[in-house]
PDB file of N, CA, C and O in Angstrom:
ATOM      1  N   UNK A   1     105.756 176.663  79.813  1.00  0.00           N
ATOM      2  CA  UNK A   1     104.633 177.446  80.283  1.00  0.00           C
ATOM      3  C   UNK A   1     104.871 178.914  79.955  1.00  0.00           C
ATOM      4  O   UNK A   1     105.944 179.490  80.135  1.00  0.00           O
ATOM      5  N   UNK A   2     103.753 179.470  79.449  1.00  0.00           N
ATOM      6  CA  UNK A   2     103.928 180.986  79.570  1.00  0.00           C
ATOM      7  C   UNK A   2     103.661 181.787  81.284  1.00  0.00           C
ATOM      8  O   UNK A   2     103.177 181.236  82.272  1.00  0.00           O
ATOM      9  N   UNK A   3     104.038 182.857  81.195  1.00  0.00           N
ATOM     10  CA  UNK A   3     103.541 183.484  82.135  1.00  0.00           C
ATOM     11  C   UNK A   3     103.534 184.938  82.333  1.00  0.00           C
ATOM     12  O   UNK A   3     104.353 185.765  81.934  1.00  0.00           O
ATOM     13  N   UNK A   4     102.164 185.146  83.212  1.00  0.00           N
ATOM     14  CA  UNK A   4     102.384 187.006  82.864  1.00  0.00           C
ATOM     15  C   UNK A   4     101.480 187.487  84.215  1.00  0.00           C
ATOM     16  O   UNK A   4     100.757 186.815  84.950  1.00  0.00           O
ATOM     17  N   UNK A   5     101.757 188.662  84.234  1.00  0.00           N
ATOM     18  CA  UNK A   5     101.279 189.427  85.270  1.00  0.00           C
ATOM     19  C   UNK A   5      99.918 189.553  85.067  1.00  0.00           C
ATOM     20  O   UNK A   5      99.635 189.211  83.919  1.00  0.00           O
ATOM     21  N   UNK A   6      98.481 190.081  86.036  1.00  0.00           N
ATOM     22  CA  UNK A   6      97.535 190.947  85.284  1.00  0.00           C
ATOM     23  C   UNK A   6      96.895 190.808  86.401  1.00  0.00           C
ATOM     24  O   UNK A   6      96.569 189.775  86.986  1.00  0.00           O
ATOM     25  N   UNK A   7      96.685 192.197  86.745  1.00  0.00           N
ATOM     26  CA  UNK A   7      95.802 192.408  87.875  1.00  0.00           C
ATOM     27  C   UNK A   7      96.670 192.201  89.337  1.00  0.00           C
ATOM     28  O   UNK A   7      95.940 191.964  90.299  1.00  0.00           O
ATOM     29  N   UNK A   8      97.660 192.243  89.529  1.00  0.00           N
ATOM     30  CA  UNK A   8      98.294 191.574  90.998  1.00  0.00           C
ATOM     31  C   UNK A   8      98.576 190.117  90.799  1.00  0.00           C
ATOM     32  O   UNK A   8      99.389 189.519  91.503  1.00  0.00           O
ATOM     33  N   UNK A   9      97.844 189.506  89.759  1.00  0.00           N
ATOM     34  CA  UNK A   9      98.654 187.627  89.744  1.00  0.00           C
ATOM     35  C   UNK A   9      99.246 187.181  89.056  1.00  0.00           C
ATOM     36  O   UNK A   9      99.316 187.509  87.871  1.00  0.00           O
ATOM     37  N   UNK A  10      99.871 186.268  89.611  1.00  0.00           N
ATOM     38  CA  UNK A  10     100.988 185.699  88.657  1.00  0.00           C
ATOM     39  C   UNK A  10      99.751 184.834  87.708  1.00  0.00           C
ATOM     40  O   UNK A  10      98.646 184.547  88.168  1.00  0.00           O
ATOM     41  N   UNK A  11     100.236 184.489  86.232  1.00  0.00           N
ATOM     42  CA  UNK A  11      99.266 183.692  86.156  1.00  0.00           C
ATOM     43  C   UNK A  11     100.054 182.615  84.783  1.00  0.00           C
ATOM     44  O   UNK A  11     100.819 183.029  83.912  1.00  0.00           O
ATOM     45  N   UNK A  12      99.558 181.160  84.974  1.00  0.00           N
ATOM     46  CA  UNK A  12     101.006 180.289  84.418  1.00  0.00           C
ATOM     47  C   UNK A  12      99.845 179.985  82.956  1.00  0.00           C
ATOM     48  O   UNK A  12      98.628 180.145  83.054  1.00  0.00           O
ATOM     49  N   UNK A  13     100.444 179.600  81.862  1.00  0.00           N
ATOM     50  CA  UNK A  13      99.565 178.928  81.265  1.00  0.00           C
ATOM     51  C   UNK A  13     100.341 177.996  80.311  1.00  0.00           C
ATOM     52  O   UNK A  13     101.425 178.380  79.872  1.00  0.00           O
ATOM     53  N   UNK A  14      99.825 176.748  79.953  1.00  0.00           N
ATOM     54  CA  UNK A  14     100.754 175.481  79.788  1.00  0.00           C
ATOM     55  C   UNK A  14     100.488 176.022  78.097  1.00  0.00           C
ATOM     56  O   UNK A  14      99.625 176.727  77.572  1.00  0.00           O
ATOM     57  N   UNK A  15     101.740 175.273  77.569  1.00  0.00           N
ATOM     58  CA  UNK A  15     101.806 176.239  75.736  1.00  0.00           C
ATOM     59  C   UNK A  15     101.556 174.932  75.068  1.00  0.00           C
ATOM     60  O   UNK A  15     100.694 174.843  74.193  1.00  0.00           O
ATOM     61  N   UNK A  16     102.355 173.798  75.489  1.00  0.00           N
ATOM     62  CA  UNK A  16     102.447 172.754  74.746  1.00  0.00           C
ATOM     63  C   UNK A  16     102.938 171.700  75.050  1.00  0.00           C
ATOM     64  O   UNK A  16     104.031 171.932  75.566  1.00  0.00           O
ATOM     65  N   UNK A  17     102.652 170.250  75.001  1.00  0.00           N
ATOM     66  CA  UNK A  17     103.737 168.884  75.501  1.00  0.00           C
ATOM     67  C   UNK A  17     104.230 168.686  74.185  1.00  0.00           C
ATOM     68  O   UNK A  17     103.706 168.888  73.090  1.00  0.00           O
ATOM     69  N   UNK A  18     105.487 168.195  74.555  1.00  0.00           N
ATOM     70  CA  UNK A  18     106.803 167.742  73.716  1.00  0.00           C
ATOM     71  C   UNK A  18     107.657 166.111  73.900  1.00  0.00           C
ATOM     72  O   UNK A  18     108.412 166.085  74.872  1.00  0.00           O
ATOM     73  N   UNK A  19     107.630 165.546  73.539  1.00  0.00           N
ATOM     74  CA  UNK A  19     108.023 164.497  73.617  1.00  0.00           C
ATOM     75  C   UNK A  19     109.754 164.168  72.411  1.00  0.00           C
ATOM     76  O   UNK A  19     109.847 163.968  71.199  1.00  0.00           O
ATOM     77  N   UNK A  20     110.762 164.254  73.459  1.00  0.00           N
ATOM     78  CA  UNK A  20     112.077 163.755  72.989  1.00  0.00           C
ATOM     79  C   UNK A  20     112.283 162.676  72.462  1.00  0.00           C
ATOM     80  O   UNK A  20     112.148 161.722  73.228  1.00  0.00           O
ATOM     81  N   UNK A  21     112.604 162.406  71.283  1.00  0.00           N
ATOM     82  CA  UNK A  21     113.140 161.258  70.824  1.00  0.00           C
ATOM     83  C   UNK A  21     114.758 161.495  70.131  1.00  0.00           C
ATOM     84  O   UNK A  21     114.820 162.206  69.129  1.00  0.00           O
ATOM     85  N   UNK A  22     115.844 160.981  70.601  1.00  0.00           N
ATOM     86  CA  UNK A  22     116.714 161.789  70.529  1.00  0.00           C
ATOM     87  C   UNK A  22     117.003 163.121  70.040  1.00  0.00           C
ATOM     88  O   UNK A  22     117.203 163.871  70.995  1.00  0.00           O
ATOM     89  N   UNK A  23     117.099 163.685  68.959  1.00  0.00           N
ATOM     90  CA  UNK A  23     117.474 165.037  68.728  1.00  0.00           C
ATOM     91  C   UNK A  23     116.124 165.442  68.854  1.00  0.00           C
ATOM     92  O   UNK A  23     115.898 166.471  69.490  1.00  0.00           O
ATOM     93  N   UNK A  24     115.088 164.734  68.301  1.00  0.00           N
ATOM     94  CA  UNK A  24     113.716 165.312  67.916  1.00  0.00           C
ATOM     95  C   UNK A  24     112.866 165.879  68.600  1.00  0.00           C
ATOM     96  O   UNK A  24     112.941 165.164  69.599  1.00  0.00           O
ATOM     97  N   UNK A  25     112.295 166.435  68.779  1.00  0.00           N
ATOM     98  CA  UNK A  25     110.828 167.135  69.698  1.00  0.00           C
ATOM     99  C   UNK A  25     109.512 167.189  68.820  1.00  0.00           C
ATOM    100  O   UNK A  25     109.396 167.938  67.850  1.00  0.00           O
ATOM    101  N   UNK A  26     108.683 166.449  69.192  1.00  0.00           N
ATOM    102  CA  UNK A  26     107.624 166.036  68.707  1.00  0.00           C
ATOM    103  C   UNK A  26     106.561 166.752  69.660  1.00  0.00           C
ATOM    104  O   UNK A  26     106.595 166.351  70.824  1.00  0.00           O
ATOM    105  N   UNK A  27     105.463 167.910  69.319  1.00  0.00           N
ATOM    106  CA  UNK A  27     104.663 168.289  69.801  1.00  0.00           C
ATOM    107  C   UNK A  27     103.744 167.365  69.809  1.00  0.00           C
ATOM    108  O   UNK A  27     103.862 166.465  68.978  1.00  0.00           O
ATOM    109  N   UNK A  28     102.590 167.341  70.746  1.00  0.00           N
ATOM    110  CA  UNK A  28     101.476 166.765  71.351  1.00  0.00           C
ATOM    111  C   UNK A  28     100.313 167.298  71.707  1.00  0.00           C
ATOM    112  O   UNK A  28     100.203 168.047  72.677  1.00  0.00           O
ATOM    113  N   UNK A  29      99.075 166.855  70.731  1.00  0.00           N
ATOM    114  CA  UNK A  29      98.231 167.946  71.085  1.00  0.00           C
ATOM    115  C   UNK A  29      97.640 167.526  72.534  1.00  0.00           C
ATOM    116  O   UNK A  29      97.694 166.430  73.092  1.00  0.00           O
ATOM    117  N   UNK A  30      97.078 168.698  72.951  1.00  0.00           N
ATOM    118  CA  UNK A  30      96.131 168.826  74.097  1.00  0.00           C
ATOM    119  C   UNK A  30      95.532 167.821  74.498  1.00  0.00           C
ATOM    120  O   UNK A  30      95.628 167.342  75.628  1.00  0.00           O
ATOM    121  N   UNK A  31      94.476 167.185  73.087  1.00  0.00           N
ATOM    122  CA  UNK A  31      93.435 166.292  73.430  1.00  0.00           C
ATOM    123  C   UNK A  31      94.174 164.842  73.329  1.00  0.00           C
ATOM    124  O   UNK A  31      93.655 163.726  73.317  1.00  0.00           O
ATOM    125  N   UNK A  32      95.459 165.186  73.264  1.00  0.00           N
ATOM    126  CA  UNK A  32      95.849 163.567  73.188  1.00  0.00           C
ATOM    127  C   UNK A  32      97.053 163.455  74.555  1.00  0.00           C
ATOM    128  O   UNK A  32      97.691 162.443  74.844  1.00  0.00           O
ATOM    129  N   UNK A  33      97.101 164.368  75.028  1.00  0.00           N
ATOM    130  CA  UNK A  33      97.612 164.842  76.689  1.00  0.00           C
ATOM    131  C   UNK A  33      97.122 165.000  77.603  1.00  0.00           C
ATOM    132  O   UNK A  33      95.896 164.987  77.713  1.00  0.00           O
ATOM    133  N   UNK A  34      97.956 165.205  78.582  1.00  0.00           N
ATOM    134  CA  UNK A  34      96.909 165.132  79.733  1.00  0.00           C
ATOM    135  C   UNK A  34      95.848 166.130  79.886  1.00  0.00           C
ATOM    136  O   UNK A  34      94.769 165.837  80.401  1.00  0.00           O
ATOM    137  N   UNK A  35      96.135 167.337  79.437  1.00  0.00           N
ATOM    138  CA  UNK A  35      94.846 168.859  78.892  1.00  0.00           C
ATOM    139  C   UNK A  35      95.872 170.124  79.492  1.00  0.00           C
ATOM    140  O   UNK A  35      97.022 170.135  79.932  1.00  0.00           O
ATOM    141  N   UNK A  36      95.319 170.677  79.373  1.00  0.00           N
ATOM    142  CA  UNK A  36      95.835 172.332  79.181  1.00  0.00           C
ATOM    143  C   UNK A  36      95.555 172.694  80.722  1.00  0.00           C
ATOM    144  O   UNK A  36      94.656 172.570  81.553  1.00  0.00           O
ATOM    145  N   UNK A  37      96.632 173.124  80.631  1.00  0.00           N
ATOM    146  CA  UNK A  37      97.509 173.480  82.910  1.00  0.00           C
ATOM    147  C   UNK A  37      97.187 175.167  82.822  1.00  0.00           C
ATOM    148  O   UNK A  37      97.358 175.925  81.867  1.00  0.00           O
ATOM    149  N   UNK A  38      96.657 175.451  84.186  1.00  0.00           N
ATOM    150  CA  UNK A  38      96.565 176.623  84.232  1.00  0.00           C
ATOM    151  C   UNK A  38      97.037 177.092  85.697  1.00  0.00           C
ATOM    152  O   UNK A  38      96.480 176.404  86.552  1.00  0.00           O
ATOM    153  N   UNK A  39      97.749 177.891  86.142  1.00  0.00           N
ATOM    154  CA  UNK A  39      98.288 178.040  87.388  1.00  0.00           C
ATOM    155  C   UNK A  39      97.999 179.876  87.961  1.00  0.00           C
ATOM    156  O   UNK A  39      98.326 180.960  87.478  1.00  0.00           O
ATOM    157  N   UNK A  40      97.553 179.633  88.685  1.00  0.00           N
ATOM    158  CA  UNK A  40      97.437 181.566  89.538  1.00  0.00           C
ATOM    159  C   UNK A  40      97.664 181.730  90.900  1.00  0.00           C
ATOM    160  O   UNK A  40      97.042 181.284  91.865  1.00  0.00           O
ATOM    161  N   UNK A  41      98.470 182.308  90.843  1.00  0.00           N
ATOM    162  CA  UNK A  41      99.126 182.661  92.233  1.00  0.00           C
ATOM    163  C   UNK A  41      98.723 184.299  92.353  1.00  0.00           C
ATOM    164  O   UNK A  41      98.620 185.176  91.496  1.00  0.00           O
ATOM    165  N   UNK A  42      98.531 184.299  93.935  1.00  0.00           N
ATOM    166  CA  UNK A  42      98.550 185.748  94.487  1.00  0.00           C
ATOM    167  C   UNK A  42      98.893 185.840  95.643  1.00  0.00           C
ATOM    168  O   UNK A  42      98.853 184.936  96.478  1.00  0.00           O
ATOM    169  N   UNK A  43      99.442 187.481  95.877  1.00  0.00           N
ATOM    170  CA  UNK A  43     100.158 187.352  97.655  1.00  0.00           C
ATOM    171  C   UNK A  43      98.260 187.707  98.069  1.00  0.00           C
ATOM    172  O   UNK A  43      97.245 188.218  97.597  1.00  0.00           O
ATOM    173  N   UNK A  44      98.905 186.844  99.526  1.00  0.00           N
ATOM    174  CA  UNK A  44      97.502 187.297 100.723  1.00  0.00           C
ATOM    175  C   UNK A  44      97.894 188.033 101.925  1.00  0.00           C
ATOM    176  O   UNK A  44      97.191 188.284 102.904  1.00  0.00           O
ATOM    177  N   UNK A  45      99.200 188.365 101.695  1.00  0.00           N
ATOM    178  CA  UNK A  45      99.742 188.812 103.251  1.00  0.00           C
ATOM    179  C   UNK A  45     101.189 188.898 103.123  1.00  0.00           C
ATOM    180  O   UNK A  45     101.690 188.473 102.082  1.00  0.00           O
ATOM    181  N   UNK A  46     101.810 189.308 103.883  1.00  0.00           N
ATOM    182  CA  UNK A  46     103.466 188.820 104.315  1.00  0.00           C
ATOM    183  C   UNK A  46     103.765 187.620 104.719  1.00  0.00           C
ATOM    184  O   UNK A  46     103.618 187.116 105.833  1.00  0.00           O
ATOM    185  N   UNK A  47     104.413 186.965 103.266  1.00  0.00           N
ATOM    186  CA  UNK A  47     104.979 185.549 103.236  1.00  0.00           C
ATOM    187  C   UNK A  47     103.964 184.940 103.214  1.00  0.00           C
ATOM    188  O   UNK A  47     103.924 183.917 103.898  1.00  0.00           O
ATOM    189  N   UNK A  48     102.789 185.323 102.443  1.00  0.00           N
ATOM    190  CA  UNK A  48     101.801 183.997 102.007  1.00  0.00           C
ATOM    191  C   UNK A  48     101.096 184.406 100.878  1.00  0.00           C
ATOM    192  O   UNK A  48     100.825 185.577 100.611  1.00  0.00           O
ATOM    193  N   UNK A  49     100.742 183.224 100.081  1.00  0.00           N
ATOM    194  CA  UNK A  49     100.103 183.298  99.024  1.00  0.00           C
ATOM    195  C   UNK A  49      99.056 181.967  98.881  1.00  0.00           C
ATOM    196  O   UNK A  49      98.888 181.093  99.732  1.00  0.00           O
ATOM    197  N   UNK A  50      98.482 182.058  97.715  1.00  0.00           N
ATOM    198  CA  UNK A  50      96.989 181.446  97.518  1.00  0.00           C
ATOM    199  C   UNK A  50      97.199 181.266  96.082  1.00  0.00           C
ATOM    200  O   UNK A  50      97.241 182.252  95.345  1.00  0.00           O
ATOM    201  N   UNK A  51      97.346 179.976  95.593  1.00  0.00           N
ATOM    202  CA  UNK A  51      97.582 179.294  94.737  1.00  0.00           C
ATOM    203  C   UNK A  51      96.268 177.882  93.978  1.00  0.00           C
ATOM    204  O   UNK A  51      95.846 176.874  94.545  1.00  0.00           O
ATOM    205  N   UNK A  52      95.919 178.471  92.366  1.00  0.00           N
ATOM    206  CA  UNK A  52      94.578 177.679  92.205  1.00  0.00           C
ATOM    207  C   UNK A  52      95.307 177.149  91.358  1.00  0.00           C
ATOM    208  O   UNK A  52      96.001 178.020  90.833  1.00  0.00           O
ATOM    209  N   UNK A  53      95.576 175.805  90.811  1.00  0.00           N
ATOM    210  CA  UNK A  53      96.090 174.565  89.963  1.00  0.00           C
ATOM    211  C   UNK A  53      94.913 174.577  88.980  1.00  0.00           C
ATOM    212  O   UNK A  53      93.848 175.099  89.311  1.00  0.00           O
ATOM    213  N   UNK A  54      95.061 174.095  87.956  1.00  0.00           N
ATOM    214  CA  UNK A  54      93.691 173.386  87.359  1.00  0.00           C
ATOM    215  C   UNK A  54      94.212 172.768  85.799  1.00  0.00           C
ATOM    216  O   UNK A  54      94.647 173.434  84.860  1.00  0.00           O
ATOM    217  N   UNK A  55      94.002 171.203  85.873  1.00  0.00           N
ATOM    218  CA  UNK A  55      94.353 170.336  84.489  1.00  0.00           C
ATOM    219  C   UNK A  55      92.841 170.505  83.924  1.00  0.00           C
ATOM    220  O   UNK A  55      91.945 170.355  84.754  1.00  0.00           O
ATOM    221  N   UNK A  56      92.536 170.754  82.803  1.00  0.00           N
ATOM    222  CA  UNK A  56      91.403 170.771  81.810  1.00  0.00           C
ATOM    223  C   UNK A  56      91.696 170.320  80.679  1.00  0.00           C
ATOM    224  O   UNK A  56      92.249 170.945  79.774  1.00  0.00           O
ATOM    225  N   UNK A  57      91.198 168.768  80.665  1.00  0.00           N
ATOM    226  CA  UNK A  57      90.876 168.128  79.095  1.00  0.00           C
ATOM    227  C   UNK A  57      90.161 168.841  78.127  1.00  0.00           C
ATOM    228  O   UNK A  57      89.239 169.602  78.419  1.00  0.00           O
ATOM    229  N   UNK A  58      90.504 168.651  77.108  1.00  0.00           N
ATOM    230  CA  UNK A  58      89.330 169.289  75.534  1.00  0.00           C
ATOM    231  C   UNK A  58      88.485 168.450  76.070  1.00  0.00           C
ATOM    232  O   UNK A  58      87.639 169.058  76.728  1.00  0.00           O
ATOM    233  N   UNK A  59      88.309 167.008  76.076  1.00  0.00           N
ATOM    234  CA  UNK A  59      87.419 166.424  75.976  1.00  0.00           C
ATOM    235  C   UNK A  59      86.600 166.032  77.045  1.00  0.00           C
ATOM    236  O   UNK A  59      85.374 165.931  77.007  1.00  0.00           O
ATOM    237  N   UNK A  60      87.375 165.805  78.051  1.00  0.00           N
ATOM    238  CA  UNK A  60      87.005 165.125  79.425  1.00  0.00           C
ATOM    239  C   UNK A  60      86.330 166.037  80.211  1.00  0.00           C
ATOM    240  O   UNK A  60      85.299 165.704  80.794  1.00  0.00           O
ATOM    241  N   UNK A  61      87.042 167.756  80.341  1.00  0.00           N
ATOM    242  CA  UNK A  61      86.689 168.424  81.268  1.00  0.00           C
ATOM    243  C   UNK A  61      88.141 168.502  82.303  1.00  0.00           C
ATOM    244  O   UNK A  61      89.302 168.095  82.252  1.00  0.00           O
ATOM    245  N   UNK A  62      87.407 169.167  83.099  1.00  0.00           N
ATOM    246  CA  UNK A  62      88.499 169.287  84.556  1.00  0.00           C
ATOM    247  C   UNK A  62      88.737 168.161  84.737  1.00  0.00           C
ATOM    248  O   UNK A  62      87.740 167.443  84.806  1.00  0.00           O
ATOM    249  N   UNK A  63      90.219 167.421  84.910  1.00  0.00           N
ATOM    250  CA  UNK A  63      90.315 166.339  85.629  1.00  0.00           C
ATOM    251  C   UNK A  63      91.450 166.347  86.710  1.00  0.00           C
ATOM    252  O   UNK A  63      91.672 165.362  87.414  1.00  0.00           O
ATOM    253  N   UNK A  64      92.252 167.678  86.810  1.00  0.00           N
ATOM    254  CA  UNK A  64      92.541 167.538  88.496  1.00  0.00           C
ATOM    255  C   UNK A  64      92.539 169.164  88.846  1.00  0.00           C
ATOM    256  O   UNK A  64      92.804 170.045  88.028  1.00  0.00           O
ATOM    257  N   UNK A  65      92.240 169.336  90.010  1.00  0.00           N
ATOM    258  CA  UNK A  65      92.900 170.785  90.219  1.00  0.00           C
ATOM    259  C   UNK A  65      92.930 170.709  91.816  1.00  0.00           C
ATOM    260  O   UNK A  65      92.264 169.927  92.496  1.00  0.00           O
ATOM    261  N   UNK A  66      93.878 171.722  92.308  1.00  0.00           N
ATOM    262  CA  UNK A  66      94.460 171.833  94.120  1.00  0.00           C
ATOM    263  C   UNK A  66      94.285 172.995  94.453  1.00  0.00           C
ATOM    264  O   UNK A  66      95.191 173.528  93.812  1.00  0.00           O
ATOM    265  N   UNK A  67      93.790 173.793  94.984  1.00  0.00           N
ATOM    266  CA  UNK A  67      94.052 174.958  95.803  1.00  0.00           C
ATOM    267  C   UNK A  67      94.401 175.207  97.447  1.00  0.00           C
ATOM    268  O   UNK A  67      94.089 174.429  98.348  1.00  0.00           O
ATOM    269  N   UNK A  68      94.990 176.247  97.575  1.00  0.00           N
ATOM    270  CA  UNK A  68      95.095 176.168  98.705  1.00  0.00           C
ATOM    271  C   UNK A  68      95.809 178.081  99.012  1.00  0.00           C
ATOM    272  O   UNK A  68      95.847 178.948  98.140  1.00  0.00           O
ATOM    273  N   UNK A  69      96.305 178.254 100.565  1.00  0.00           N
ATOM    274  CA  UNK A  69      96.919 179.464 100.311  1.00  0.00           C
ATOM    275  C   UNK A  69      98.214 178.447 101.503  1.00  0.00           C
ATOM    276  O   UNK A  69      97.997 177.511 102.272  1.00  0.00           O
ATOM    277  N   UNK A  70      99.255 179.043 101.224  1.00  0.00           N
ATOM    278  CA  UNK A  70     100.645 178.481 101.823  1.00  0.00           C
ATOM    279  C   UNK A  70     101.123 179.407 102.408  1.00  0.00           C
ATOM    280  O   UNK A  70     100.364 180.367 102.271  1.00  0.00           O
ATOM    281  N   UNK A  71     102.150 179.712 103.115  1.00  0.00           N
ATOM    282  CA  UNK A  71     102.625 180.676 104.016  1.00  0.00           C
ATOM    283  C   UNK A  71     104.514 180.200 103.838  1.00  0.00           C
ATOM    284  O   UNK A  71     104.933 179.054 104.004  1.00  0.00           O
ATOM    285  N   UNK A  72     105.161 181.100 103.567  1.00  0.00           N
ATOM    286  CA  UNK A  72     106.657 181.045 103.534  1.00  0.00           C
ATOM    287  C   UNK A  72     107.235 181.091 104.662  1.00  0.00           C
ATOM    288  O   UNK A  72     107.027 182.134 105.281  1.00  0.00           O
ATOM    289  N   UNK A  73     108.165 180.017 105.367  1.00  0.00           N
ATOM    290  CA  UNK A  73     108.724 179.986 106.454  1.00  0.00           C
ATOM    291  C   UNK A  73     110.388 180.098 106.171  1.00  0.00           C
ATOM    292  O   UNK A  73     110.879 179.551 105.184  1.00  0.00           O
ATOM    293  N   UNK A  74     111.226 180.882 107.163  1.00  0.00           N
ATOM    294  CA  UNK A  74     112.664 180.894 106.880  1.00  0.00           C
ATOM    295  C   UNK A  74     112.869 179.489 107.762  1.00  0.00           C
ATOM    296  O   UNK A  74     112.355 179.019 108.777  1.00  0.00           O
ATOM    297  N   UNK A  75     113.917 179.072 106.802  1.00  0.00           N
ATOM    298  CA  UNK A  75     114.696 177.649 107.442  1.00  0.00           C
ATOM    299  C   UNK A  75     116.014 177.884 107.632  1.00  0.00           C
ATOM    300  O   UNK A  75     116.740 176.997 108.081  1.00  0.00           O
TER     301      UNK A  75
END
């Protein structure tokens, strides 16, 4: 995954699937994977953040995404 700052968010973006066959690494396109991952995180407060997921097929469209905002607890 890449990732970079902009604006206050973290923001993830999926580069490529790879598939090992012993030494080898065999790229995989998009449309023949599960689709292109996109991840953004931002703080909302002290010890919490708000996090949007999202899988997007070439072909299919959106086919999963989660949001939510989480809160960091010490254990």
């Amino acid at each position: 995954m890449a990732v970079e700052v902009r604006g206050g968010r973290l923001l993830y973006h999926g580069v490529r699937f790879v598939v090992r066959l012993g030494r080898w690494l065999l790229p995989i396109p998009e449309w023949l994977a599960l689709g292109h991952t996109t991840i953004e995180e931002r703080g909302t407060g002290a010890n919490r953040f708000a996090m949007d997921f999202r899988l997007t097929h070439p072909l299919l469209g959106q086919v999963f995404r989660y949001s939510g905002e989480f809160e960091s607890v010490a254990g």
